[in-house]
C-alpha positions as a Markdown table, in Angstrom:
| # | Residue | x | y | z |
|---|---|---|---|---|
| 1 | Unk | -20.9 | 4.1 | -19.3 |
| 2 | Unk | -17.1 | 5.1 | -20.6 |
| 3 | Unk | -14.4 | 2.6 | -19.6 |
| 4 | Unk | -13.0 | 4.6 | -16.5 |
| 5 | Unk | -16.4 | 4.5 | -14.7 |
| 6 | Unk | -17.1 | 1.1 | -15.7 |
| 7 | Unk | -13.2 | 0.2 | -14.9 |
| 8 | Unk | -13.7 | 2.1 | -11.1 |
| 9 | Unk | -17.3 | 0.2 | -10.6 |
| 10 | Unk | -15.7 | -3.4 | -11.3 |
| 11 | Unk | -12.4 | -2.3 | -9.0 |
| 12 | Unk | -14.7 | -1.5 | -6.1 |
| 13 | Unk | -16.8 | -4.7 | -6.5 |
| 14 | Unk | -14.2 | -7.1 | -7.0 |
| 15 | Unk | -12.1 | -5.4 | -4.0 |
| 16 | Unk | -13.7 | -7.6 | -1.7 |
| 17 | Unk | -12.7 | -10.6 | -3.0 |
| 18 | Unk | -9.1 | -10.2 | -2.6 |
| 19 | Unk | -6.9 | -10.7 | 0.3 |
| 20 | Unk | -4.1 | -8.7 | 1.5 |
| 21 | Unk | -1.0 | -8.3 | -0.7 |
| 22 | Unk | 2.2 | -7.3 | 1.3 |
| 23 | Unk | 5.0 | -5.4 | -0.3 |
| 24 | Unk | 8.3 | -6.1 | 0.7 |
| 25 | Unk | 10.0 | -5.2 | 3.8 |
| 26 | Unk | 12.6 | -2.9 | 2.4 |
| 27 | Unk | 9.9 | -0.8 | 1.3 |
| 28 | Unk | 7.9 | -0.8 | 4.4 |
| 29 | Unk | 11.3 | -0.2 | 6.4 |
| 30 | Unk | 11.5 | 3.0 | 4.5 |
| 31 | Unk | 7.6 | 4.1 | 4.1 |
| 32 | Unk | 7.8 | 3.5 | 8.1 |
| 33 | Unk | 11.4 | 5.5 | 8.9 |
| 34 | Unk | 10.0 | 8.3 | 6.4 |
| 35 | Unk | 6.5 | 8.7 | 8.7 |
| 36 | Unk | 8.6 | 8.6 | 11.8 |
| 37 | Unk | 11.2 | 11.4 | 10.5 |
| 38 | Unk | 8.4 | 13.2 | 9.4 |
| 39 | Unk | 6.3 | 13.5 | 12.8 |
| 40 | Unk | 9.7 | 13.9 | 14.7 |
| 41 | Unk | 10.0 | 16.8 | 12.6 |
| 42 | Unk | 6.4 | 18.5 | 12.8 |
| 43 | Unk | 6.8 | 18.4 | 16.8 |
| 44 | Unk | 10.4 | 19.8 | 16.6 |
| 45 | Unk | 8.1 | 22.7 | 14.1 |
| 46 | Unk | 5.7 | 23.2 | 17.0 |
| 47 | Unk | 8.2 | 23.4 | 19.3 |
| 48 | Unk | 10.4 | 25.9 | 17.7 |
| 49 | Unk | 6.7 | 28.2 | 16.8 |
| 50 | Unk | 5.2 | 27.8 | 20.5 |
| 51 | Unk | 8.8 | 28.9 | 22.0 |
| 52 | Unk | 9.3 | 31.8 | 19.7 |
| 53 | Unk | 5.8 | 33.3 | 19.7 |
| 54 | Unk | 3.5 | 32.1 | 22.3 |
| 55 | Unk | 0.6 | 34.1 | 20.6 |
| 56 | Unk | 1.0 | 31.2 | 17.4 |
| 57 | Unk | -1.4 | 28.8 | 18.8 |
| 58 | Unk | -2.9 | 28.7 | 15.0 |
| 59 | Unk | 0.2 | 27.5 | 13.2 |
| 60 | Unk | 1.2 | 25.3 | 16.4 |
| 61 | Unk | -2.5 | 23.7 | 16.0 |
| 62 | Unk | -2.2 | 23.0 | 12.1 |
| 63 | Unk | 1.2 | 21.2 | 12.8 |
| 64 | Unk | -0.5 | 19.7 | 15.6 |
| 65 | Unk | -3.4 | 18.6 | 13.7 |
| 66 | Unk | -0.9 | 17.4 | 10.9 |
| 67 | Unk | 0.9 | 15.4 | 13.5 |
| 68 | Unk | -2.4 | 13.4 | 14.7 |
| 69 | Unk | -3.4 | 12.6 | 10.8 |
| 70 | Unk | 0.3 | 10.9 | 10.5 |
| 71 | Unk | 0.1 | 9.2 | 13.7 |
| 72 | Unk | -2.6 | 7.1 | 12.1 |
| 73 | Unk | -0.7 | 5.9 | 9.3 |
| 74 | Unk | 1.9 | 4.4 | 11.1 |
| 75 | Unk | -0.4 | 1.4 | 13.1 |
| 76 | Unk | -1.0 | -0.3 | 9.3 |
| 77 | Unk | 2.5 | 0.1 | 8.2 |
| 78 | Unk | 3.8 | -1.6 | 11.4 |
| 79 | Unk | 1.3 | -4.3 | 10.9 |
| 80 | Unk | 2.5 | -4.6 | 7.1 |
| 81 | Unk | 6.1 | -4.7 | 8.3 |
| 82 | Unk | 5.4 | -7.4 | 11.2 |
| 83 | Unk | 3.6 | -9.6 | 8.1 |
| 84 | Unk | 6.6 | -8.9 | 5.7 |
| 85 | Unk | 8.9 | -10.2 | 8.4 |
| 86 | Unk | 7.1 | -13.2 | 9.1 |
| 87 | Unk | 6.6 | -14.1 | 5.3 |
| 88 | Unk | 10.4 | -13.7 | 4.8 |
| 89 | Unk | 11.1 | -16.3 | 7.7 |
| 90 | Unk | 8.4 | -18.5 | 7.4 |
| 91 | Unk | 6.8 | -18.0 | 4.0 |
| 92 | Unk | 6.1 | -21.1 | 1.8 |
| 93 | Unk | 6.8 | -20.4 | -2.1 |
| 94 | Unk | 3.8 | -21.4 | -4.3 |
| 95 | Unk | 3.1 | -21.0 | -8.0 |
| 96 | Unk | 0.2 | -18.6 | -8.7 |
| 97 | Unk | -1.5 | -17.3 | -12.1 |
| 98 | Unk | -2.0 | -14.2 | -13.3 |
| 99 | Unk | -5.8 | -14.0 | -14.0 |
| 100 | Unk | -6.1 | -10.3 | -15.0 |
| 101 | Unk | -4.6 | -6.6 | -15.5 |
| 102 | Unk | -5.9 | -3.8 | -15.9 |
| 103 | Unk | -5.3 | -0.2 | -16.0 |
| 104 | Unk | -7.3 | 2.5 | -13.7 |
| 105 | Unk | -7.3 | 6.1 | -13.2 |
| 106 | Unk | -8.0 | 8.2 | -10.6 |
| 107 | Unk | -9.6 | 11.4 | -11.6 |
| 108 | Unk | -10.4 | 12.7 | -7.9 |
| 109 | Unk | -7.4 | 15.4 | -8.3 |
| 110 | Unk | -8.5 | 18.0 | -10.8 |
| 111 | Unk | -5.4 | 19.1 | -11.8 |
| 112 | Unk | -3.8 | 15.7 | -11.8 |
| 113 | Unk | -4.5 | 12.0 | -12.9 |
| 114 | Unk | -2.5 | 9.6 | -10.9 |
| 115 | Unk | -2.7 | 5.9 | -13.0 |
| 116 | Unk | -3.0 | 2.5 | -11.2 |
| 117 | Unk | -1.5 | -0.7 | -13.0 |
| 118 | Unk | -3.1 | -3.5 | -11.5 |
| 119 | Unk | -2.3 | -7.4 | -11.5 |
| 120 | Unk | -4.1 | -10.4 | -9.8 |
| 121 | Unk | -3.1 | -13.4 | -9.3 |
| 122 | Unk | -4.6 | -16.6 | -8.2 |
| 123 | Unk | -3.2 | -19.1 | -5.7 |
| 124 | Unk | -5.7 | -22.0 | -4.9 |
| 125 | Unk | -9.6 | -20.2 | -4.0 |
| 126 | Unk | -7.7 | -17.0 | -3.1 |
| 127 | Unk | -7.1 | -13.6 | -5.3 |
| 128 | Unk | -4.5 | -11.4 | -4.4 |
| 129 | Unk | -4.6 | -7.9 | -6.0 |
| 130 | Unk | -1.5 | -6.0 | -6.5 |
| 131 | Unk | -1.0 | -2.0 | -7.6 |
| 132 | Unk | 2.4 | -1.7 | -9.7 |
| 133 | Unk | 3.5 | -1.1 | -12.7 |
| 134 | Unk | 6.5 | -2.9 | -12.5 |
| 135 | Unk | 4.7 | -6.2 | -11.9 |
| 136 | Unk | 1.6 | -4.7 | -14.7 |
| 137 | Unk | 5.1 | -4.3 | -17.6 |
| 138 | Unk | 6.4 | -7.8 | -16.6 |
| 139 | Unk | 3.6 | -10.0 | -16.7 |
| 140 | Unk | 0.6 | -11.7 | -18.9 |
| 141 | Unk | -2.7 | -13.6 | -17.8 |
| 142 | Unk | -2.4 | -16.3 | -17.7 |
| 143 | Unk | 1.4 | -16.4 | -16.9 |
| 144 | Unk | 2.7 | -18.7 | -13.6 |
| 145 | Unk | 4.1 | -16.2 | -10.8 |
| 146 | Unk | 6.2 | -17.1 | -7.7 |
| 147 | Unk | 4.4 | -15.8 | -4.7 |
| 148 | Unk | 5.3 | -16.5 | -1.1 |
| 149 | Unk | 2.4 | -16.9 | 1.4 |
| 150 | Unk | 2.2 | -17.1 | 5.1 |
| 151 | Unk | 0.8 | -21.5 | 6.1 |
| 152 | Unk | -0.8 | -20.1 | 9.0 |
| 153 | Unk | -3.1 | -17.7 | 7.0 |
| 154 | Unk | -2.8 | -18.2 | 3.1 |
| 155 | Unk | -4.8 | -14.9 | 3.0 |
| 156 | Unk | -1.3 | -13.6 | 3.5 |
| 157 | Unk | 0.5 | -13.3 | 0.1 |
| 158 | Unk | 3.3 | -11.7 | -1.5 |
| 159 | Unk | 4.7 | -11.8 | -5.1 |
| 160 | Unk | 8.5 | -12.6 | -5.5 |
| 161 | Unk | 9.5 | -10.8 | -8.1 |
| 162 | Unk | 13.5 | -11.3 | -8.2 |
């Protein structure tokens, strides 16, 4: 077994041993404003194409169909932003340890690899995973991290990487 398979394998077992990472709000703020610009803008499309030609019910129905598929992004970003707020008014700072890294890549796009630089960390019994390179470059196992995590549900984690 070559080290991508065998690195994909051990990412989907160990997957469901970690708890939800949040990213922070700024980010969310802009993932959620981008999806929202974005659908005001396919209906403003199938507007415009069901005005001027009546008979383009096929174009209308892919921007239609396009519309529907974003819709259903924007339910888990909204519940990512709500958690991000409440971690940045009532998040407790802890000290966590980085207990792994690892790189993976995703060969499912023929014509392109996309590469994942992952990090978990360890607060108490839970393991957060987290997907960036940024966090990947600056950090070591075994190395102490600042995280911030929500006292009603420590499942709820974020690093604070300042």
């Amino acid at each position: 077994m070559d080290e991508n398979n065998s690195t994909l394998i051990r990412e989907r077992y160990e997957s469901q041993n970690y708890h939800t990472f949040i990213r922070e709000t700024h980010r969310i703020y802009m993932i959620v404003l981008f999806l929202i610009i974005l659908e005001l803008l396919f209906f403003i499309i199938i507007g415009t194409i069901l005005i001027a030609s009546p008979k383009s019910f096929l174009l209308a129905g892919f921007f239609a169909i396009m519309s529907i598929l974003l819709a259903r992004l924007l339910p888990n970003n909204f519940r990512e932003l709500r958690l991000s707020k409440e971690l940045d008014r009532f998040g407790e700072l802890a000290e966590g340890v980085v207990t792994d890294k690892w790189v993976s890549y995703d060969h499912s796009d023929p014509e392109e690899t996309i590469t994942h630089y992952f990090v978990t960390y360890q607060f108490g019994y839970q393991k957060f995973r987290q997907d960036s390179k940024n966090a990947y470059d600056r950090m070591s196992v075994g190395s102490r991290v600042n995280m911030k995590y929500l006292p009603r549900d420590r499942y709820v984690a974020r690093l604070e990487m300042k």
